[in-house]
N, C-alpha and C positions, 0 to 999 in steps of 0.2 A: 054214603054220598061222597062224593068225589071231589074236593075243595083245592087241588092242584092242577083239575085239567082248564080253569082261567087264564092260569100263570105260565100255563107251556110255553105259549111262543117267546115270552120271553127269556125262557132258557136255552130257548133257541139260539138267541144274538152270541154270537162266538166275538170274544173281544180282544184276539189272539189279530185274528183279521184287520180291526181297526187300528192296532198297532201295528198291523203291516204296512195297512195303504197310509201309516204318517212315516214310514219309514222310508216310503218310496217318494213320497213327497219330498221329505229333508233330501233323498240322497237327489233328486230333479232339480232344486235350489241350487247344492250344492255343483250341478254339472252346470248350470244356467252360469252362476258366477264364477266357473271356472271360464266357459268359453266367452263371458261377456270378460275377462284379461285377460282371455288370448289376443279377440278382437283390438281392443286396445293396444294391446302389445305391438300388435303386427300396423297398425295403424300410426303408433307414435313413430315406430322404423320403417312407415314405408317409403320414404324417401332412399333410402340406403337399399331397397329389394331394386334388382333387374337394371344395377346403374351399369351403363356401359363406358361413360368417360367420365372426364373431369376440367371442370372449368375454373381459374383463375380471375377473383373478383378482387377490384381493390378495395381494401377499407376504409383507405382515407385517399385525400387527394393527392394524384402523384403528378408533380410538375416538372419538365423537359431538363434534360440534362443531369440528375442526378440519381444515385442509383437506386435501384428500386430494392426495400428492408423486406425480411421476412415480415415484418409486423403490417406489412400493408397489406398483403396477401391473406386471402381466405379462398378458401378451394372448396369449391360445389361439385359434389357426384349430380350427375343430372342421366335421366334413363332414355334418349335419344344421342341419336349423331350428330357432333357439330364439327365444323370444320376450324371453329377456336376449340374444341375441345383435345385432352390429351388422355394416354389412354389408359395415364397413372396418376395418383396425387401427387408422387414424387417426382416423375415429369414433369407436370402442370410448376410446380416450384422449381425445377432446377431449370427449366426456363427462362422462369420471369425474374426470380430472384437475383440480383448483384446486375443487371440489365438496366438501361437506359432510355426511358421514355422521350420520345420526340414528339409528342401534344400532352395535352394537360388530360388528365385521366379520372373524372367522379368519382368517389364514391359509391358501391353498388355496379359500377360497370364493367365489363367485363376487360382481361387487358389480354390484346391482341398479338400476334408473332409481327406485325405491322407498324404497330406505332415501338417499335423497341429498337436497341441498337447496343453493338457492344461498347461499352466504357474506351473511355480514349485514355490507356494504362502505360503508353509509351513502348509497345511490345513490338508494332509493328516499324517494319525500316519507314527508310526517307524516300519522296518520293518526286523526283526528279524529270522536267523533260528539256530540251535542247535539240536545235536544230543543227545542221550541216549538212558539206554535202556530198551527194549519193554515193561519191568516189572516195571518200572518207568512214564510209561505215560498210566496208566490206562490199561492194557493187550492189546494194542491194539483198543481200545471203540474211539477214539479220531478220528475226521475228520473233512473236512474242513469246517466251518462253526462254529463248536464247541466255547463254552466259557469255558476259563479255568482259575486254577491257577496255578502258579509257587512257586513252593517252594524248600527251599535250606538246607541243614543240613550243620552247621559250627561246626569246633570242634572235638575235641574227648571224652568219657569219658564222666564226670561229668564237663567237662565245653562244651560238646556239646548243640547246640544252632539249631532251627526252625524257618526260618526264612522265611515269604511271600515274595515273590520280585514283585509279581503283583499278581495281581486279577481280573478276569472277561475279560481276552483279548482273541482278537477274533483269532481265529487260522485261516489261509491263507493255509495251505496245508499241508500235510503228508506224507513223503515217506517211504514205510517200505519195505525192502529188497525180493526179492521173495523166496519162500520156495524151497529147494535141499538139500540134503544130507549133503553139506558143511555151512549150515545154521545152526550156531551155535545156542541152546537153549533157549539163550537171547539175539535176534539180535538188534542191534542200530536202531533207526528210525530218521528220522529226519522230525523234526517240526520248521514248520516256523507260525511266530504269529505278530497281527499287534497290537505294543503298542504306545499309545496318550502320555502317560506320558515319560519326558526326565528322571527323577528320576526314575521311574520303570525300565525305560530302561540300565538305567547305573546297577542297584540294579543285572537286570538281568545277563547284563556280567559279572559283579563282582564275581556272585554266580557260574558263569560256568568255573570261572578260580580257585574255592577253591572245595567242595567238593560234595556232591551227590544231582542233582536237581531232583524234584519230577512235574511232571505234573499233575494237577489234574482236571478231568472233574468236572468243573461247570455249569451248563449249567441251572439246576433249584433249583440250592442251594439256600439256605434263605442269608439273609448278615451275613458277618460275625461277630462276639460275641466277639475277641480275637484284642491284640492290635498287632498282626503281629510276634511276636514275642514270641519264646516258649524257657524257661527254663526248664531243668528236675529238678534241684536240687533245685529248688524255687519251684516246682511245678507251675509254670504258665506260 
């Protein structure tokens, strides 16, 4: 009698197997939470995937006139085009940074190439305008961009006096009256001119509150020869 043919199927069960399919299992876990901190990963950086610019936020309140600190600044990559955006971090800061807002600026808002302005550093000249007239600034020849000089007649007589008040400044713009009927012969023009010097500048007004200024295009004169100053009755 045969008392093992009951128990066959169970030595059937291969348990080689069963530690397979848990082995496949552990290693399926372990791909599950590998790609569930991918996900993650890519998630917590997805702000920084496919940024195309970068935007300028202020962090605290910036108020008109004074200049704007790195510390106020925080810079957004953002994945669209803006026309406030710039198309580097380092841009975005060397913009706005050491600049000058002219409105008050939130917190959280963005800071614009608009409401900015450069610092008033004392870098640029003096900026001067003064009339006379048409027959006194070269006929007419004189426009913006021009270099010119100033010159002033003091005096009357034989103690009248030629006096330089600058030299070689750059002229800013010209207005000269439109021509009509009621346009006098010798109409005033008025020139505005940018002087570096504070001395020239003073020399300038000076000479426009005594007697007849002369404007004279310089533009490719040689230097001048003369010490500024012209006597008749000395001849020099």
């Amino acid at each position: 009698m045969k008392t093992s043919t009951p128990f066959r199927p169970l030595r059937e069960i291969r348990l080689p197997k069963a530690k397979q399919r848990n082995g496949t299992i552990a290693t399926l876990a372990l791909a599950l939470i590998a790609l569930g901190a991918s996900v993650y990963s890519i998630t917590s950086n997805s702000r920084y995937l496919g940024v195309t610019s970068y935007l300028p936020v202020a962090t605290s309140t910036i108020v008109p006139g004074v200049e704007i600190q790195r510390s106020q600044v925080q810079i957004e990559p953002v994945t669209s085009r803006s026309p406030l955006a710039y198309s580097s971090a380092f841009e975005a800061l060397s913009k706005v940074v050491g600049e000058v807002s002219t409105a008050v600026i939130a917190p959280g808002s963005i800071i614009s190439q608009g409401e900015l302005s450069r610092p008033k550093t004392g870098s640029d000249d003096r900026i001067l305008s003064f009339a006379l007239p048409l027959s006194h600034a070269a006929g007419g020849l004189i426009s913006a961009g021009d270099r010119v000089d100033i010159l002033a007649n003091e005096g009357s007589g034989t103690n009248q006096v030629t006096v330089a008040l600058a030299r070689g400044v750059k002229v800013v713009s010209v207005t000269t009256p439109s021509a009509s009927l009621s346009t006098p012969a010798d109409p005033n023009v008025t020139i505005t001119v940018a002087i570096s010097s504070s001395t020239a500048t003073l020399m300038v007004v000076n000479g426009l509150t005594s007697n007849s200024i002369y404007v004279i295009l310089a533009n490719s004169a040689s230097a001048p020869n003369d010490s500024g100053i012209y006597i008749p009755s000395l001849g020099q």
